[in-house]
C-alpha positions as CSV (number, residue, x, y, z in Angstrom):
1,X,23.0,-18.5,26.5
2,X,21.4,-15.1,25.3
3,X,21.6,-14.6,21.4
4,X,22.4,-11.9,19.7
5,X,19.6,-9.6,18.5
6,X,21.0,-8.7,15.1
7,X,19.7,-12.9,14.8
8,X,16.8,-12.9,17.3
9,X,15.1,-9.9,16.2
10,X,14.6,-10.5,12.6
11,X,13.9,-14.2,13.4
12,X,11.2,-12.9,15.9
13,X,9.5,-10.2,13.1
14,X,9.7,-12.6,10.3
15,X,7.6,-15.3,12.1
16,X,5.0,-12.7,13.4
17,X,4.6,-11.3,9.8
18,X,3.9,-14.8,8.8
19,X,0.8,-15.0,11.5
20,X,-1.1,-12.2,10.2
21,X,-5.1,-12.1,8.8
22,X,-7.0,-10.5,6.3
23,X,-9.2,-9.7,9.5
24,X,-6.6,-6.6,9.9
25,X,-7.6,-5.0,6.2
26,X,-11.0,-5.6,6.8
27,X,-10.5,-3.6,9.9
28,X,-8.9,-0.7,8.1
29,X,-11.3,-0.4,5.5
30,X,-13.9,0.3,8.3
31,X,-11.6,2.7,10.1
32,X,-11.3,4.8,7.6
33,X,-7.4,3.9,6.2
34,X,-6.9,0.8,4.4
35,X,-4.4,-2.0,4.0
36,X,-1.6,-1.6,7.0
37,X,-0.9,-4.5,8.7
38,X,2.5,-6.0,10.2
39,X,5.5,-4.7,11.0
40,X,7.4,-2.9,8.1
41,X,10.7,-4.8,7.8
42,X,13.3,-3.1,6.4
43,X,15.1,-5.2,3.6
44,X,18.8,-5.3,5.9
45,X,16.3,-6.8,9.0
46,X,14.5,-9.2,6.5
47,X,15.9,-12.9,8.1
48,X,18.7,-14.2,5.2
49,X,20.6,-17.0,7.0
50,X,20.0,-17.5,10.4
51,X,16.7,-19.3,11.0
52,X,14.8,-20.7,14.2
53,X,12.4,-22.8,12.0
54,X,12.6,-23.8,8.5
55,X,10.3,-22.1,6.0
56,X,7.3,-23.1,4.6
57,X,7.2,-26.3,2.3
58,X,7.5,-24.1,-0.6
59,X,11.0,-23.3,-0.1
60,X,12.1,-27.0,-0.6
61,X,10.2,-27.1,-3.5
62,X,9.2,-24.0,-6.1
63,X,11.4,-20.7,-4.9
64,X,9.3,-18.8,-6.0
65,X,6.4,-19.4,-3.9
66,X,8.0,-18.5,-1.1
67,X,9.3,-15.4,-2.9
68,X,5.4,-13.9,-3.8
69,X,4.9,-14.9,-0.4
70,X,7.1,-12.8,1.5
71,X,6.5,-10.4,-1.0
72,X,2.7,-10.5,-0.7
73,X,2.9,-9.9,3.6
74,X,5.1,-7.2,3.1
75,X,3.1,-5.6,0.7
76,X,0.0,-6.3,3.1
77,X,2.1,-4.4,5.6
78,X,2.9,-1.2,3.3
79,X,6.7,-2.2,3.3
80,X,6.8,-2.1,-1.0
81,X,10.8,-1.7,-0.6
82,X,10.9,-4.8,1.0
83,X,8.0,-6.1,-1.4
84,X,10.0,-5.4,-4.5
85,X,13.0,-7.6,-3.5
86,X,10.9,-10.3,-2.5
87,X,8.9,-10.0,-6.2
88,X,12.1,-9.7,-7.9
89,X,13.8,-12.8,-6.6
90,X,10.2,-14.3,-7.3
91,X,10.4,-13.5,-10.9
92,X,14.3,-14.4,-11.0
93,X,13.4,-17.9,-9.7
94,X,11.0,-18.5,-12.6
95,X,7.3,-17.3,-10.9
96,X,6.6,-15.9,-14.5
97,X,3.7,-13.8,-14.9
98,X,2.3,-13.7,-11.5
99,X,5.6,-12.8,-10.1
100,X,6.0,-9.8,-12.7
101,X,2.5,-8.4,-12.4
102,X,3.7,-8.7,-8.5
103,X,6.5,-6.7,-9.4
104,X,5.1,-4.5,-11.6
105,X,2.6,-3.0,-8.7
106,X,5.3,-2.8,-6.1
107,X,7.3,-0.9,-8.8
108,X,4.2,1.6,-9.0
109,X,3.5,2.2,-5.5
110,X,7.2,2.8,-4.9
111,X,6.9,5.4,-8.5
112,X,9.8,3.9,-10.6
113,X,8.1,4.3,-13.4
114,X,10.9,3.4,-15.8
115,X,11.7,0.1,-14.0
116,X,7.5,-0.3,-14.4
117,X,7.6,0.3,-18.1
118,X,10.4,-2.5,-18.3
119,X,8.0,-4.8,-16.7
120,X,5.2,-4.3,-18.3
121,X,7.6,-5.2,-21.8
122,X,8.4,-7.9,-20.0
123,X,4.7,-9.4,-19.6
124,X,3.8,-8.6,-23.1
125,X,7.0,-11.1,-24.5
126,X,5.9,-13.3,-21.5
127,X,2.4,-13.7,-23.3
128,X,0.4,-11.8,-20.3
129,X,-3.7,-10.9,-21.3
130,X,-3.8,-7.7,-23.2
131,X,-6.6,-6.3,-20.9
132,X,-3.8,-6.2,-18.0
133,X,-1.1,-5.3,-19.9
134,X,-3.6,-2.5,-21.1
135,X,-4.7,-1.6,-16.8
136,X,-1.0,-1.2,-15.7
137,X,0.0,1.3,-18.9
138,X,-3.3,3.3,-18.0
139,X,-2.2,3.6,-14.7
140,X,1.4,4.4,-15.4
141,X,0.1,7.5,-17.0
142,X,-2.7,8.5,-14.5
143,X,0.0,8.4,-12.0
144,X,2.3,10.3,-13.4
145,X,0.2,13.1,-14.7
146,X,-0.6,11.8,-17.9
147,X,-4.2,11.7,-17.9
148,X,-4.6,12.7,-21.8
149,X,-2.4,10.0,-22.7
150,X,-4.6,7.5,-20.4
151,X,-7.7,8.8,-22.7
152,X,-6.1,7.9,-26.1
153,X,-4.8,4.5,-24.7
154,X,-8.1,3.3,-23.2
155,X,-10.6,4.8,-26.1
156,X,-8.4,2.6,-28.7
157,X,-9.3,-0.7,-26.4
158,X,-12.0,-3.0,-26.7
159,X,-14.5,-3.5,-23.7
160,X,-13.6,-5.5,-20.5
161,X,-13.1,-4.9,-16.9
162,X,-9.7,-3.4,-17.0
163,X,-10.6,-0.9,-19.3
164,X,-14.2,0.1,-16.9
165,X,-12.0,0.3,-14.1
166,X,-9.4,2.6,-15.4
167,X,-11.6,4.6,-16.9
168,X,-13.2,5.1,-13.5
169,X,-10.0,6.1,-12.0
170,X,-9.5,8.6,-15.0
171,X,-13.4,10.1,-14.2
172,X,-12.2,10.3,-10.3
173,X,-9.2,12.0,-11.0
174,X,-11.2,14.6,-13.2
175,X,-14.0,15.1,-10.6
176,X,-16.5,13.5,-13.4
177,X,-18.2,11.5,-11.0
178,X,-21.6,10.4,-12.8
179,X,-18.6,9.4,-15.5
180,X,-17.1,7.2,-12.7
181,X,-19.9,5.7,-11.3
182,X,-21.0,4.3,-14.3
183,X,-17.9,2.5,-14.7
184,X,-17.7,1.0,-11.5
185,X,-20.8,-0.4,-11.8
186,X,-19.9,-1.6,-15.1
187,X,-16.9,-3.2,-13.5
188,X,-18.9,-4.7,-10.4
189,X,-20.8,-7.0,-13.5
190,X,-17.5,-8.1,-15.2
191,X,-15.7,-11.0,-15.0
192,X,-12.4,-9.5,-13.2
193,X,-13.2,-10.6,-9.5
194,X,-10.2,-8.6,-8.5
195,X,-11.5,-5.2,-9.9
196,X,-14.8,-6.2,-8.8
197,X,-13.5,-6.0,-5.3
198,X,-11.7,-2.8,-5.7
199,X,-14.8,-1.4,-7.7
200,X,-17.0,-2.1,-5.0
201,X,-14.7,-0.1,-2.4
202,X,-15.0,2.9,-4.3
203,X,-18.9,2.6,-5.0
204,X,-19.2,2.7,-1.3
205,X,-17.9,5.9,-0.7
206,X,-20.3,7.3,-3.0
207,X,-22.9,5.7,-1.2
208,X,-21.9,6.9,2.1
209,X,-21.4,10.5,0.7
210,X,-25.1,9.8,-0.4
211,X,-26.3,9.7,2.9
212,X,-25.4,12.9,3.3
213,X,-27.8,15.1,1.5
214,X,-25.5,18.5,2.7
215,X,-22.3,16.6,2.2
216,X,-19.3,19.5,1.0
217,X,-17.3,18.3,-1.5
218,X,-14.1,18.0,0.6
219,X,-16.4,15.2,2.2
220,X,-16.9,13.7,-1.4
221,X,-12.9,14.1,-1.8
222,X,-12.2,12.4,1.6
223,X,-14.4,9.8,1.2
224,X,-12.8,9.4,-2.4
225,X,-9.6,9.2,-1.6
226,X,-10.4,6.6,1.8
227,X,-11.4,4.1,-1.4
228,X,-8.6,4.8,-3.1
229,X,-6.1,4.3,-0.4
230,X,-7.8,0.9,0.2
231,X,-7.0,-0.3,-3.4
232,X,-3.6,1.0,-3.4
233,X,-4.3,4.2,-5.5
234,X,-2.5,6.7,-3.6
235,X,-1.2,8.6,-6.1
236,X,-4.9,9.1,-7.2
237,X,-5.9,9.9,-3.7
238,X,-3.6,12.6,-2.7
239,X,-4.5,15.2,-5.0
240,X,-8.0,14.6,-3.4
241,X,-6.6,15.4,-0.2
242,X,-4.6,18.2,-1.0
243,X,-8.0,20.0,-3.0
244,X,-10.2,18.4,0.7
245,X,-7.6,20.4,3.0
246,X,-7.3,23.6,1.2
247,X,-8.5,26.2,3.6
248,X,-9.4,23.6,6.0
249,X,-7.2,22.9,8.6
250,X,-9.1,21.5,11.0
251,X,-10.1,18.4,8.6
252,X,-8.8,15.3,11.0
253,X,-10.1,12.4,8.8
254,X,-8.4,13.9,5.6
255,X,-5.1,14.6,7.8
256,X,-5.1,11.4,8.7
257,X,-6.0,9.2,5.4
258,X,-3.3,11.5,3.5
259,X,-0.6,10.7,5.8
260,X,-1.3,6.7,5.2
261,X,-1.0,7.7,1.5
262,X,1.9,9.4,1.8
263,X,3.2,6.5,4.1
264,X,2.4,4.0,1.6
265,X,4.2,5.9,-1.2
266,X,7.5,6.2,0.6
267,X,6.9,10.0,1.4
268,X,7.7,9.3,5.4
269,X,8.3,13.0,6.1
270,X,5.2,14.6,4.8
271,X,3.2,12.0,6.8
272,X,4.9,12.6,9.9
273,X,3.6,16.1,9.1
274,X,0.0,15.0,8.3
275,X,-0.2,12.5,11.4
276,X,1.1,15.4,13.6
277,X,-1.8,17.4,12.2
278,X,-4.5,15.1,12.8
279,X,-3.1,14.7,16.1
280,X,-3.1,17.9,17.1
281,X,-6.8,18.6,15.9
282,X,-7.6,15.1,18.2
283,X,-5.1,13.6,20.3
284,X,-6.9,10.8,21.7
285,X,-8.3,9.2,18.2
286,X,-6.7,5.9,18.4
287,X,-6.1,5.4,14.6
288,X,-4.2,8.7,14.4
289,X,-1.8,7.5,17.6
290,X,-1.6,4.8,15.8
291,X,-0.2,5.5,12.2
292,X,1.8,8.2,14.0
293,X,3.9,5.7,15.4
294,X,4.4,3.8,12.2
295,X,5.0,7.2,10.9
296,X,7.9,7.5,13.4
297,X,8.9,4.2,12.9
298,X,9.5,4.7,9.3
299,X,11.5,8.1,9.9
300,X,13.8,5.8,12.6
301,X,12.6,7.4,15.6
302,X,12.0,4.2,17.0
303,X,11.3,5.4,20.9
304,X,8.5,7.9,19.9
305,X,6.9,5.2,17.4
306,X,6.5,3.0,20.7
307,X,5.0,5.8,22.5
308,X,2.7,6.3,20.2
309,X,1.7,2.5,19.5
310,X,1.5,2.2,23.4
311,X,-1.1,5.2,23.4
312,X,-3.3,3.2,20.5
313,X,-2.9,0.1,22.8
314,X,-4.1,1.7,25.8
315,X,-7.0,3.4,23.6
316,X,-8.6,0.3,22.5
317,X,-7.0,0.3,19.0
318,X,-8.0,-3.6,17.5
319,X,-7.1,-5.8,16.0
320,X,-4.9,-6.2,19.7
321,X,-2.8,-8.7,18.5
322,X,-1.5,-6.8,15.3
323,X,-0.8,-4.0,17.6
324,X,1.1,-5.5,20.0
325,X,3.0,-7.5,17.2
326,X,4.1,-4.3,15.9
327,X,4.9,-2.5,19.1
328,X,7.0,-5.4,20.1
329,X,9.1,-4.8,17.2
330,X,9.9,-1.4,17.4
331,X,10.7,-1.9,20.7
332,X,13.0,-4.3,20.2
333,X,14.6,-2.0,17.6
334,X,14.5,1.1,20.1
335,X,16.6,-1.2,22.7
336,X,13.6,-1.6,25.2
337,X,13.6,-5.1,25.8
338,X,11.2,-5.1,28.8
339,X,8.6,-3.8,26.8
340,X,9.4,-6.2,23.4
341,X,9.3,-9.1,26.0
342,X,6.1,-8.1,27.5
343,X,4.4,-7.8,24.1
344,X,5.6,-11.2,22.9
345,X,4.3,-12.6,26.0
346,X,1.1,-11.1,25.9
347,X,0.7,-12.2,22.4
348,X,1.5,-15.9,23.4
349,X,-1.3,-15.8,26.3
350,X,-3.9,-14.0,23.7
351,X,-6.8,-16.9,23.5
352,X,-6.7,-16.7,19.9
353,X,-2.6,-17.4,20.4
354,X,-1.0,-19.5,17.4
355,X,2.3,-20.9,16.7
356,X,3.9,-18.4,15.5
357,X,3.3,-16.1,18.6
358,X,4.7,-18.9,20.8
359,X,7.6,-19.3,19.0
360,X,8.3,-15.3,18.3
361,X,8.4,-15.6,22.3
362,X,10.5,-18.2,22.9
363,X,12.6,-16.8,20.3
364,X,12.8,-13.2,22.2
365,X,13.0,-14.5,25.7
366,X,15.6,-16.9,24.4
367,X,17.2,-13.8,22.9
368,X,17.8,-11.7,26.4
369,X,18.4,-14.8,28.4
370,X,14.8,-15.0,30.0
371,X,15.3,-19.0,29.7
372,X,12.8,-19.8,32.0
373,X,10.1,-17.5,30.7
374,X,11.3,-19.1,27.2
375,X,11.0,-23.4,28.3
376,X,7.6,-22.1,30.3
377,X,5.9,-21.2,27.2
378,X,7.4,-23.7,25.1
379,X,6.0,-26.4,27.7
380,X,2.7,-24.7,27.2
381,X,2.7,-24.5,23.6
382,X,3.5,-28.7,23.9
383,X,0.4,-29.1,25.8
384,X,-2.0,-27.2,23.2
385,X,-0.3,-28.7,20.0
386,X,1.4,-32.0,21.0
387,X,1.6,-33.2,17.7
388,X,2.9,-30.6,16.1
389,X,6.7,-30.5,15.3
390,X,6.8,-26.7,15.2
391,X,6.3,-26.9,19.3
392,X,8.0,-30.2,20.1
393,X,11.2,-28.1,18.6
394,X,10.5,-25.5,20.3
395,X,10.5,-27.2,23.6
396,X,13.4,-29.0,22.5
397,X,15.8,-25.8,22.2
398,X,14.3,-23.9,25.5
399,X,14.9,-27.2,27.9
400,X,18.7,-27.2,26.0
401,X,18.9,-23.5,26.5
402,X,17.7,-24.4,30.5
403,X,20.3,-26.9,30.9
404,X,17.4,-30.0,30.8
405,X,19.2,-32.0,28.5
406,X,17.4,-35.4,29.1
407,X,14.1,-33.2,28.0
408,X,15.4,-31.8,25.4
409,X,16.5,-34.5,23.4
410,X,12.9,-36.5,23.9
411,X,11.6,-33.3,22.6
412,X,13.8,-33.0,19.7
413,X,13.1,-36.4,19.0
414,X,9.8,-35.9,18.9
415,X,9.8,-33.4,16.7
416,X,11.6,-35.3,14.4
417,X,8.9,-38.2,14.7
418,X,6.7,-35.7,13.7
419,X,8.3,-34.3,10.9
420,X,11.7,-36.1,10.0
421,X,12.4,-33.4,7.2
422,X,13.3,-30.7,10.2
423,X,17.0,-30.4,9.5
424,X,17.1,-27.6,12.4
425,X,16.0,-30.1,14.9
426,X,17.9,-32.5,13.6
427,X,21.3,-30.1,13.8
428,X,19.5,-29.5,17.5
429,X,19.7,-32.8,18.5
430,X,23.2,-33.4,17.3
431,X,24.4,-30.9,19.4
432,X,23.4,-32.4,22.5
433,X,24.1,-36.0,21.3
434,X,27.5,-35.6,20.3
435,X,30.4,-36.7,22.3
């Protein structure tokens, strides 16, 4: 029985979003553009009712845990719509101040200042530190112009991180980099291991402008506004960009890390625009193939975002599995099944190949009736994790599906030795056992 895509497909994304590393951002930060990862789910394709597996403990037990973490991989992925829900139902189901500091950043990177300010009210009456509450007004005005404003606010506060690190941005934004340097490293010594992090980003592309004793300051700017992407300052970064390609079209690594800004702030035309600049200056550059199909994909042309994520395939563009995660997903929304099943596959016959990538398959083949494909590598996924009841379900619902009912039900059962709170294979198995 094939099932409908409108069920399959979200099913399929939401279980690949949940296999992705940290190894990805690591990844970007060396190529140059920070922080995408998975697919960008659109709220409406975000699964609601309709679920292969059940979710994580968490949603049996504190909401919202599961909320912030939905929340958090679509924020890893640059999706902040789709972040913002998750946050908001996070804070609605009691996550308190984690949930609205959460909130609060998805509200900034998506520039709904307003709704920000209300949030930030919101943490003061919920009791949050001063010294955050203090960070997120200081960037509320650096990205909205306000830089003055950000000077009075932070010269009334006492020392701490926060305040070192906001400053910083301030210097940045005002090209006063002996100013912002000496923040950073002031920020690197403090207790905030967060803004340590993000400070340490930035005092790296100093240091890499440093070996460059010639360097122009476009190079400085680009370098600048790399860091910046990577710690989700964008709005910081693109006035970087814009002073890095004035005169200068021929820049391809400033085309290309201001169209990931402008991706990441919900500015999905301009990008396009970038991308198609960097990828006229150098066609074959992986990473520019590469966000130009997200680019596409977050403009709805579905068909030309495969295009271009099967040129960054062919290119050598790693992490391989994250690429081929997201290529199978906008092929599946472009209506090229062949090429969404082949991905899947290839994904469940990676060596590195978890759980998730089996059952995103089995899901998908399951989906366009490619049974066999489907109880195949559901019997394979039994052999490598026979005592998990992820895979025992799994093999459960293809042999149903493939008409091997004995099989099925002595997988299901399994499953449910395994783990007797899976109500889905429980439903599974009363399908098949009742009269």
């Amino acid at each position: 029985m094939k099932f409908p895509l409108r069920i399959a497909l979200p099913v399929a994304g939401a279980l690949l979003v949940a296999g992705t590393t940290l190894a990805f951002f690591r990844w970007q930060l060396k190529t140059g553009v920070t922080e995408l990862r998975q697919s960008w789910i659109r709220p409406e394709e975000t699964p609601r009712q309709t679920k292969l597996m059940p979710d994580d403990p968490a949603e049996a037990g504190d909401r919202s845990l599961l909320f912030l973490r939905r929340g958090d991989l679509a924020a890893w992925g640059g999706d902040w719509t789709q972040a913002e829900t998750e946050y908001q139902q996070a804070v609605d189901a009691g996550g308190g101040i984690v949930a609205l500091r959460k909130l609060a950043q998805a509200q900034m990177q998506r520039r709904k200042f307003d709704a920000v300010t209300r949030t930030i009210h919101r943490l003061e009456r919920e009791g949050d530190r001063s010294e955050d509450v203090l960070l997120l007004r200081s960037l509320v005005h650096l990205r909205t112009g306000q830089a003055d404003e950000a000077q009075t606010l932070l010269d009334a506060a006492p020392a701490s991180p926060q305040k070192h690190y906001a400053l910083a941005l301030l210097a940045i934004s005002r090209t006063d980099h002996e100013r912002a340097q000496s923040e950073l490293k002031q920020v690197v010594t403090g207790w905030e291991p967060e803004l340590r992090d993000s400070a340490d980003v930035l005092l790296r592309a100093y240091d890499e402008f440093a070996l460059f004793p010639d360097g122009s300051e476009a190079h400085l700017d680009t370098l600048l506004a790399r860091g910046l992407a990577g710690v989700q300052e964008c709005e910081i970064a693109l006035p970087l960009l814009s002073h890095a390609l004035g005169g200068r079209d021929d820049y391809r690594d400033a085309w290309i890390v201001q169209g990931y800004c402008e991706l990441m702030t919900e500015r999905h035309k301009q990008a396009l625009a970038s991308l198609e600049r960097a990828y006229a200056i150098d066609p074959e550059k992986p990473e520019t193939q590469y966000f130009l199909g997200r680019a596409h994909a977050m403009n709805g042309d579905h068909r030309n975002a495969v295009t271009f994520l099967q040129y960054a395939l062919r290119n050598g563009l790693q992490p391989e599995d994250e690429v081929r995660r997201i290529l199978a997903m906008e092929a599946e929304r472009a209506g090229d099944p062949d090429t969404a099943l082949a991905q899947y596959k290839a994904l469940a016959t990676l060596p590195d190949a978890d759980v998730d990538a089996f059952t995103a398959f089995v899901t998908y083949a399951l989906s366009v009736g490619q049974t066999k494909d489907a109880y195949d590598a559901a019997a394979t996924a039994v052999k490598k994790w026979p005592d998990d009841a992820r895979t025992q379900e799994l093999l459960g619902w293809s042999a149903g599906e493939a008409g091997d009912r004995d099989a099925a039900i002595a997988a299901l059962e399994k499953a449910l030795q395994l783990d007797p709170t899976r109500e889905s294979a429980r439903e599974r198995l009363k399908k098949l056992t009742s009269p």
